[in-house]
C-alpha positions as CSV (number, residue, x, y, z in Angstrom):
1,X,124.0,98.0,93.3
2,X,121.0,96.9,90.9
3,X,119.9,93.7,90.5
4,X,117.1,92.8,88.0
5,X,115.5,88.9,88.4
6,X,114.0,88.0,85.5
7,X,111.0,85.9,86.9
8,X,107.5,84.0,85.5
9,X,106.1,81.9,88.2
10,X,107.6,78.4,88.2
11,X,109.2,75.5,90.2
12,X,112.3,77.8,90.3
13,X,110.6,80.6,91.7
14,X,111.6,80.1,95.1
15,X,115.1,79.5,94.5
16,X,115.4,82.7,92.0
17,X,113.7,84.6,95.2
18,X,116.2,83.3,97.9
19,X,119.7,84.1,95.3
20,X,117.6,87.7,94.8
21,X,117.5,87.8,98.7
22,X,121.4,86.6,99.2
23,X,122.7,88.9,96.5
24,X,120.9,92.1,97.8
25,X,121.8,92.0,101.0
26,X,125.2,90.8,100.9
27,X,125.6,93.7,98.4
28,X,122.8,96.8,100.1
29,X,121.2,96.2,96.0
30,X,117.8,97.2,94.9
31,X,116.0,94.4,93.0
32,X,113.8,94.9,90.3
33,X,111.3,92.3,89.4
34,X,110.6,92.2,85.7
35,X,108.5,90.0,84.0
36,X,107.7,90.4,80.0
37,X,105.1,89.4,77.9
38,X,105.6,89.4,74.2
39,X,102.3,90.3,72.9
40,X,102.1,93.9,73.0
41,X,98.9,95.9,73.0
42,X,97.1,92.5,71.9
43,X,98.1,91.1,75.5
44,X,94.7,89.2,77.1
45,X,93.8,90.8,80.1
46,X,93.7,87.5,81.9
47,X,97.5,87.1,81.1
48,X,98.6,90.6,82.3
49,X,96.1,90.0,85.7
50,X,98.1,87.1,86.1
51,X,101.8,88.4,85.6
52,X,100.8,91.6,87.7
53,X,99.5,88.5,90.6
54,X,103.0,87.1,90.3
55,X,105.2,90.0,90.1
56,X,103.0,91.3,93.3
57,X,103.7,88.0,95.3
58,X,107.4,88.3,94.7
59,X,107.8,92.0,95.5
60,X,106.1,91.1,99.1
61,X,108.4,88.4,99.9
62,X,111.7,90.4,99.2
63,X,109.6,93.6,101.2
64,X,109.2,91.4,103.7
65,X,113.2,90.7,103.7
66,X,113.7,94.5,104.3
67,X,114.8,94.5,100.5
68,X,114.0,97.6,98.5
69,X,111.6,96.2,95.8
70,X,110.5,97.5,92.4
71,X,108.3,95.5,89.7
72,X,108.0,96.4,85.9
73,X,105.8,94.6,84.0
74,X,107.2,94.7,80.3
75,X,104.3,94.5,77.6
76,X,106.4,96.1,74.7
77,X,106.0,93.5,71.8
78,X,109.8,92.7,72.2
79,X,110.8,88.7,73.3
80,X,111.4,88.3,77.0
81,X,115.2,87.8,76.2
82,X,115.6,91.2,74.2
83,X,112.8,93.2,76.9
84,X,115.2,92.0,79.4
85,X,118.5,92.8,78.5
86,X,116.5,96.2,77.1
87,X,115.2,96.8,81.2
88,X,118.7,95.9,82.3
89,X,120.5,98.3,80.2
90,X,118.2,101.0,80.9
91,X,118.5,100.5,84.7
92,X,122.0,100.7,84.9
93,X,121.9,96.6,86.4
94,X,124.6,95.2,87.6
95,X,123.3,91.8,87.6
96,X,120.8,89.8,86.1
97,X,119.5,86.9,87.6
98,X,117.0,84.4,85.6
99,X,116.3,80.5,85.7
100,X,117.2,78.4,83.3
101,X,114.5,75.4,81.7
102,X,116.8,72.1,80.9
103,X,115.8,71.8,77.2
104,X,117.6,69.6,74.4
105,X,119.8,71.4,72.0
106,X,117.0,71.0,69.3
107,X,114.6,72.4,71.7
108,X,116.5,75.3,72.4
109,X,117.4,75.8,68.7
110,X,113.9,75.7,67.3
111,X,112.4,77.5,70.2
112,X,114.6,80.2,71.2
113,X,115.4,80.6,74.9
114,X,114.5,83.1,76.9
115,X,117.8,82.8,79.4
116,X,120.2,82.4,76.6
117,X,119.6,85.4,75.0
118,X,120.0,87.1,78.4
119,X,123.2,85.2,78.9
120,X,124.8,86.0,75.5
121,X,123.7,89.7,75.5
122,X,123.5,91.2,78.8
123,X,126.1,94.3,79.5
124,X,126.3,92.8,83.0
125,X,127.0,89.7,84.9
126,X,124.2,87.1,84.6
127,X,123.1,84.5,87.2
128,X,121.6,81.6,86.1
129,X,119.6,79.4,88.2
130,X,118.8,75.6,86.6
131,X,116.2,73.6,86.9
């Protein structure tokens, strides 16, 4: 099995981590940590440092789970929703995990939503964890 978590350093972090955990070794999976920015080749280099920080910490935690671990850091000029869905597909996932930001409906309308366009597109099943 292949998972993919969707993850950005937040107060859901942890509980995105321990689901990732659960999930791959109830099911033997191999999780890949993916974490997109949307500015392409005009990215700051303090941005990407800082993803690449993030995306190490939570590859050592599920390493250190005896999980077998891959990061991707996706800097492809798509939005984190389509990059994604996009990384899932390629990978053959079978699940898709992400958190999910309580927003008002206005919010989510005028701002787009990362989760939701993973929810409404994904090939696979999607797992959404709530803050």
């Amino acid at each position: 099995m292949k998972i993919v978590v969707a993850y950005k350093e937040t107060k859901m972090s942890k509980a995105i981590l321990d689901i990732a955990k659960q999930h791959a070794t109830a099911f033997d999976a191999t999780v890949y940590i993916v974490s997109s920015l949307e500015g392409g080749t005009g990215q700051k280099i303090e941005e990407i440092d800082a993803a690449k920080g993030e995306l190490r910490y939570a590859e050592e935690v599920l390493k250190k789970a005896g999980i077998a671990t891959e990061t991707e850091l996706l800097i492809r000029g798509l939005s984190p929703g389509e990059d994604i869905v996009e990384f899932a597909q390629d990978k053959g996932a079978d699940e898709i995990i992400v958190g999910v930001k309580m927003k008002s409906k206005v919010g989510k309308f005028i701002l787009g939503s990362t989760a939701q366009h993973v929810i409404l597109n994904a090939h696979c099943p999607v797992v959404s964890i709530r803050s």
